[in-house]
Phi, psi and omega in degrees: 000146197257128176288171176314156162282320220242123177305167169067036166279341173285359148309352170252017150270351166294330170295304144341297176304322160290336169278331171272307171324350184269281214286009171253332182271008158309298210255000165263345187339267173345296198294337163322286145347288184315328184303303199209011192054070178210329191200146174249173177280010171276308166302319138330297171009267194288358161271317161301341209281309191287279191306350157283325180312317194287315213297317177308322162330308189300321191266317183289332163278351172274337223269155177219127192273161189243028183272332221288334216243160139191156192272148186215180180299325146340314188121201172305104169223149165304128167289011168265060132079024143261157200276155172258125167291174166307276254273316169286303214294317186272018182280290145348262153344249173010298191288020176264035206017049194062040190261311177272141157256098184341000000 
């Protein structure tokens, strides 16, 4: 399997999640409605619906992609083959979420 180019792909499992959550106060609608009259699940919906919109959002301003870099016997090199000062690498490095620590 080819890894991501890009961070925050498991964000589209909230997004998944939110999407089964739709589709269940969906299918819930009535009994919902019934609890107390104030809200049905087709207005659930549609919230769940806004909140997987908002998470992608979310994900596409967070995300850092991870082709700039590739590793060689060298270190940290650009893929035209020049070196990265310190100040890019650990810059790099960083935008892993504290999965490498500098």
């Amino acid at each position: 399997m080819v890894p991501s180019r890009y961070t925050r792909g498991r964000d589209f499992a909230a997004v998944a999640g939110l999407y089964v959550l739709a589709k269940i106060v969906e299918a819930l609608d009535r009994p919902i409605f019934e609890l107390g009259h104030i809200v049905s699940g087709h207005t659930l919906t549609h919230l769940a619906a806004a909140g997987a919109s908002y998470w992608i959002l979310r994900m596409l301003r967070k995300r850092r992609s991870r082709t700039l870099f590739h590793g060689d016997s060298r270190g940290l090199r650009r893929r035209d083959g020049s070196a990265n000062s310190l100040r890019e690498i650990r810059r790099v490095i960083s935008g892993f979420g504290g999965i490498i620590d500098p």
